[in-house]
Structure formats: structure tokens, C-alpha cells
DOSEZA-462987 format. One line per 8 residues: their letters; for each residue x negated, y negated, z negated of C-alpha. Coordinates in steps of 0.1 Angstrom, whole numbers, plus 5000, padded with zeros to 4 digits. Layout:
residues N
A = X/Y/Z; ...
This chain:
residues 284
XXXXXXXX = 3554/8837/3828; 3556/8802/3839; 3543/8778/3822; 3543/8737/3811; 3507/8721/3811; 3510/8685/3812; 3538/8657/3817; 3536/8623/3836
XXXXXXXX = 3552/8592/3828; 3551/8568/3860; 3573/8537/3872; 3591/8544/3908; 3592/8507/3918; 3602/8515/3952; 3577/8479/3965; 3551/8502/3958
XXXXXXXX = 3564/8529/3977; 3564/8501/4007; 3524/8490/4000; 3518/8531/4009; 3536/8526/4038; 3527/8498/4051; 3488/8506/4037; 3484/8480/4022
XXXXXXXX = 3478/8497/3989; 3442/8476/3984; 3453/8438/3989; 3448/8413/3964; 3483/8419/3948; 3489/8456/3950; 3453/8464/3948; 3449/8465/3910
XXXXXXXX = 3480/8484/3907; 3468/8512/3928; 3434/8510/3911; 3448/8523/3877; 3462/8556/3893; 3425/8565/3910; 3423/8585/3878; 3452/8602/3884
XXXXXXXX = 3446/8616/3921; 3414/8628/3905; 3431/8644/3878; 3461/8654/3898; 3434/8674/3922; 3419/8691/3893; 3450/8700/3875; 3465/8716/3904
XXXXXXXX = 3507/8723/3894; 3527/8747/3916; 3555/8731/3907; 3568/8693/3898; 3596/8689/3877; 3599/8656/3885; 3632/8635/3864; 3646/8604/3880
XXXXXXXX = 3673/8589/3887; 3696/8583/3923; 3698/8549/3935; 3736/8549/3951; 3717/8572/3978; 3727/8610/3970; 3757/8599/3947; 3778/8566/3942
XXXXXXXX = 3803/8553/3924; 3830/8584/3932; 3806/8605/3916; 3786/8599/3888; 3773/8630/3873; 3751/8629/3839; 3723/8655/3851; 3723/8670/3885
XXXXXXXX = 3695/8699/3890; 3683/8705/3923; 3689/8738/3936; 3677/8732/3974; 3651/8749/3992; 3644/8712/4007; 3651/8673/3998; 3650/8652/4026
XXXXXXXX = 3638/8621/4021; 3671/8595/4020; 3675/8567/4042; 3677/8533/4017; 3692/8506/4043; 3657/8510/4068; 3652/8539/4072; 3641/8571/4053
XXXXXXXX = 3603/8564/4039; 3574/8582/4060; 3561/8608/4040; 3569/8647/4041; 3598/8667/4032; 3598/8680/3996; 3600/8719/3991; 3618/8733/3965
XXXXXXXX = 3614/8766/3945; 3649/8780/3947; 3645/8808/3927; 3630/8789/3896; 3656/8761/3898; 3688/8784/3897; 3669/8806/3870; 3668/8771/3845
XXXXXXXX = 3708/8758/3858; 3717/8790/3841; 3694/8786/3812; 3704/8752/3807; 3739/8760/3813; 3735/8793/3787; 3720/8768/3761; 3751/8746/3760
XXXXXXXX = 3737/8719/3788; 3763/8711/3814; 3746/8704/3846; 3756/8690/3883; 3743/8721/3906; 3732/8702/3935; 3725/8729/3968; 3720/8698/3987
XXXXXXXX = 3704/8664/3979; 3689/8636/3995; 3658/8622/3975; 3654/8582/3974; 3623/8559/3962; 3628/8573/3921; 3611/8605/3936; 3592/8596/3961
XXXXXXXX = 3572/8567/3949; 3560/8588/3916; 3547/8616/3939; 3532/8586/3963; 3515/8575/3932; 3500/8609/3924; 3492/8625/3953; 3486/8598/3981
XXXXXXXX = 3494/8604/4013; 3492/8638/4026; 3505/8660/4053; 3524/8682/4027; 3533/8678/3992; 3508/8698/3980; 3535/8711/3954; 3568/8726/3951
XXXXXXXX = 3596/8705/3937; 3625/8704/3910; 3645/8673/3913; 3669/8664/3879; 3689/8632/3886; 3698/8618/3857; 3726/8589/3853; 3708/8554/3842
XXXXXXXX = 3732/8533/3866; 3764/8534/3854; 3773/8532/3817; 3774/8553/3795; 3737/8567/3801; 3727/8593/3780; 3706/8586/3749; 3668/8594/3745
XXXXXXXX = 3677/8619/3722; 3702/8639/3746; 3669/8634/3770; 3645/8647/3746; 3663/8681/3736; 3672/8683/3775; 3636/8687/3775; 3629/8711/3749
XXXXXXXX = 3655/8730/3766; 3642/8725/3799; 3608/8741/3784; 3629/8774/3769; 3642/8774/3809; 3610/8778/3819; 3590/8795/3796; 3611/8822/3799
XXXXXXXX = 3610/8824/3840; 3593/8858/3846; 3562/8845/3872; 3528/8830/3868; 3538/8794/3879; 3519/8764/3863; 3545/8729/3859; 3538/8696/3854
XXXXXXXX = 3569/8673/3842; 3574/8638/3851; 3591/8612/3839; 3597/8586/3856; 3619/8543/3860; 3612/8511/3844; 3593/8501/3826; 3611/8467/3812
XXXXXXXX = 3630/8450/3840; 3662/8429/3847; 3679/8426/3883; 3707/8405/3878; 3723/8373/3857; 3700/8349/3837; 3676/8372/3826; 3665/8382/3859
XXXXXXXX = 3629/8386/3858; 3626/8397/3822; 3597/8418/3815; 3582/8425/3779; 3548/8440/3771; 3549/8441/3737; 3585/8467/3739; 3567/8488/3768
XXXXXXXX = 3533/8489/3747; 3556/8502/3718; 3572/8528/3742; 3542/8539/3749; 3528/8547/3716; 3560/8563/3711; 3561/8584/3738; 3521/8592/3732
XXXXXXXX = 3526/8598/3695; 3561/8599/3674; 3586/8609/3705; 3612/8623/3678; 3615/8587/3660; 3613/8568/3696; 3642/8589/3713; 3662/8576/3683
XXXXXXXX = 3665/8546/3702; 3698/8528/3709; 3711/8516/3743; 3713/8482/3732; 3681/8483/3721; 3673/8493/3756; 3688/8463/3769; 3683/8435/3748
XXXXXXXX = 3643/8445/3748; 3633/8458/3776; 3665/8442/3803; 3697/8460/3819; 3673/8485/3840; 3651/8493/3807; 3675/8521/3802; 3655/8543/3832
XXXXXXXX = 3629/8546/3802; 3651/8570/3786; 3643/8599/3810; 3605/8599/3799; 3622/8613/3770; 3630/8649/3792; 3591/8650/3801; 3585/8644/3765
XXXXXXXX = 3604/8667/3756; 3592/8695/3775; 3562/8690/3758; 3542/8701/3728; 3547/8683/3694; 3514/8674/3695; 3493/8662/3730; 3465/8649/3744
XXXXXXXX = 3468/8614/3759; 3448/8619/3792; 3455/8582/3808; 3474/8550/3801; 3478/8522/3826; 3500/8490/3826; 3501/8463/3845; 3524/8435/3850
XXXXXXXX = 3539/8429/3876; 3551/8448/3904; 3580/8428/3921; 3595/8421/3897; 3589/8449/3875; 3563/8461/3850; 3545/8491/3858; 3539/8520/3829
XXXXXXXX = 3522/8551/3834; 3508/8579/3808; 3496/8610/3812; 3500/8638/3786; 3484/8670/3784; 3500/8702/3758; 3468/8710/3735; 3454/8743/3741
XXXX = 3474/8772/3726; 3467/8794/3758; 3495/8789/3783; 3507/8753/3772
């Protein structure tokens, strides 16, 4: 049976998607950044995941505003990486598992989750960027795939506590796929950040600090979180935060915090990252 055994939280800030590219990963300003996700190549080597499911959300690349779905599952055998205004980033194709995607659209589906099937799909910086920031630069994603694009653009979003039984449902999906595959969930957008009007800029450590914690430690109490809350705390793109909630979700009740980093900023962003692991009951 296939199996959950850890989840990832990680910002996508597509500027540090661009310091890979450009390598220039170890300057003065991206340098420290880059520095807190050593540990997690090293752990990411060790832990070894066939398979991503890696939860993001489309930046007006693979959908705009004629179509706006809520959650679109990846059903592809590939993503190609999407072309953002200069050109698709440099880094390798991602592989999907076909078989193990359609097999959770119709659990989801079954368990009362309506889902976007999506047979073809560009994948922008919210993908790329997180798997950038695990796994470097190789040849090939050393990993197979699952992309679930989740709405966080255009209002309404959904709340962190459709997010976080999307992910307990997302684990039923799985756990009941019939082979050996071991998964590793992500997360991934913000952390606190504002684009536009007079609060451009705003970024607030003490909100993503208590996010964290949340995430870490009481996820049922932090997915209760309202949308304004969101916003007036954490600025208009603070809402992305909601789809560490899927990860979390996916999850044990109880797990082992393997690594936290944050740093402040990154363009004008601040950068969150966690890493979870599902205590030891056997197979997650």
C-alpha cells in the first residue's frame, strides 16, 4: 500500500527560483536564504519519496480569469514547465504517476470532493521553486509528481478548514492505493506578503511565527482561521498559507517537527519553511 511519511511547508517566491537560475544562490542577499534549506537537501536525500504531492497554486499561467477552478488534480503523465513572460525556467520536466493520480480524483471525488481533472497542465514558479528548493538542480526530478492547484487568487479562496479535511481525505486517497509507494506532501505560498495598494511590502513575523506553531502543533484550531484574518495579518497574498493546511492534513495528529527556517526577506516576501515527519506507527 502507499504510504504518507512526511509533509513540507515551503514558500514559492518565484525570485528565488531566478537566484537558481541565474546561480547565484550564495551572494550576499540570497545566500542566507539558501543556507537554511542545506538541511533539507540532506534530509530530502535520505528520505528518498517516489512520489511528491506537491499543493500550490497557478499564477494566471495554466488557468485565468475564464476559469477559475477551486482544486484542479493533475492527471498528466508530464507538466511542462510554463512560460511566465521570459520564458519557461531551465530545469526538467516533471513526471507524473498517472495511475496513482486518477486512482485519488475518484477517491476524492467518491468522498464528496469535487475536483478539476486536469489531463493537461502547465506548471509555473508555485511548483517549481519548492522542488528548486528541495532538490537543487538536477538532471531529473529525482521523483514523480502530483500537482493540486488550488484557487488563492481570486476570491472566494477556500478556508483552511476545507484545506485541512481535503487533506485527510487526500491521505484516505492514498492509503488505500494498492502499491508500495512512499509520498511526501508539500505545502507550499506566502508566507505574509502584500503586492498591491498602501500596504505593499507588508510582512509580519510575529503572524507567520504563529502559523507555524500552528501548523507544527494545534492544526485543527489554526485551520479555523478566517480569510480576513488572512488578510488583515499576514497581507492580500497571506491567503496562499491556507494550502499548508492540505499537507497538514494529510498528516498524522501528532508529528515530528524535523526543521524550521524563516527569514525575512525575499523580494518582497517572507520566506517560511517546516518540515514534518508522521511518528512511527509503521507505514506513516
Amino acid at each position: 500500500m502507499a504510504w504518507i511519511s512526511s509533509g513540507v511547508g515551503c514558500s514559492h517566491v518565484p525570485a528565488l527560483g531566478v537566484a537558481v537560475d541565474q546561480k547565484i544562490t550564495n551572494d550576499d542577499y540570497y545566500g542566507p536564504i539558501f543556507k537554511g534549506f542545506e538541511y533539507s537537501k540532506k534530509w530530502m536525500e535520505q528520505e528518498k519519496p517516489d512520489v511528491v504531492f506537491l499543493v500550490y497554486n497557478d499564477h494566471c499561467t495554466a488557468f485565468d480569469a475564464s476559469c477559475i477552478p477551486t482544486f484542479a488534480l493533475g492527471c498528466a503523465a508530464e507538466y511542462q514547465p510554463a512560460d511566465e513572460g521570459w520564458g519557461p525556467r531551465p530545469v526538467p520536466v516533471v513526471k507524473g504517476n498517472q495511475r496513482l493520480s486518477s486512482h485519488i480524483a475518484q477517491s476524492l471525488i467518491l468522498d464528496e470532493f469535487d475536483m478539476t481533472i486536469m489531463n493537461e497542465m502547465e506548471v509555473d514558479h508555485g511548483l517549481t521553486v519548492p522542488l528548486s528548493m528541495m532538490y537543487g538542480t538536477p538532471d531529473e526530478w529525482p521523483c514523480q509528481v502530483i500537482p493540486l492547484a488550488v484557487n488563492v487568487v481570486q476570491y472566494p479562496a477556500p478556508t483552511g478548514n476545507r484545506c485541512y479535511n481535503l487533506g485527510k481525505a487526500i491521505r484516505r486517497a492514498i492509503d488505500s492505493y494498492d502499491e508500495d509507494l512512499k509520498v511526501c506532501i508539500f505545502g507550499t505560498g506566502g508566507m505574509s506578503h502584500q503586492l498591491q495598494h498602501e500596504r505593499a511590502g507588508l510582512i509580519n513575523p510575529d503572524f507567520d511565527t504563529k502559523f507555524l506553531n500552528y501548523i507544527a502543533n494545534d492544526p485543527v484550531t489554526g485551520s479555523q482561521m478566517k480569510h480576513v484574518e488572512y488578510l488583515r495579518e499576514a497581507g492580500s497574498e497571506g491567503i496562499e498559507l491556507v494550502m499548508w493546511y492540505v499537507m497538514r492534513g494529510a498528516l498524522n495528529d501528532e508529528v515530528t517537527e524535523k526543521h524550521r527556517f524563516y527569514h525575512v526577506p525575499a523580494s518582497n516576501t517572507a520566506v517560511g519553511h517546516i518540515i514534518l515527519e508522521n511518528h512511527a506507527e509503521g507505514k506513516a
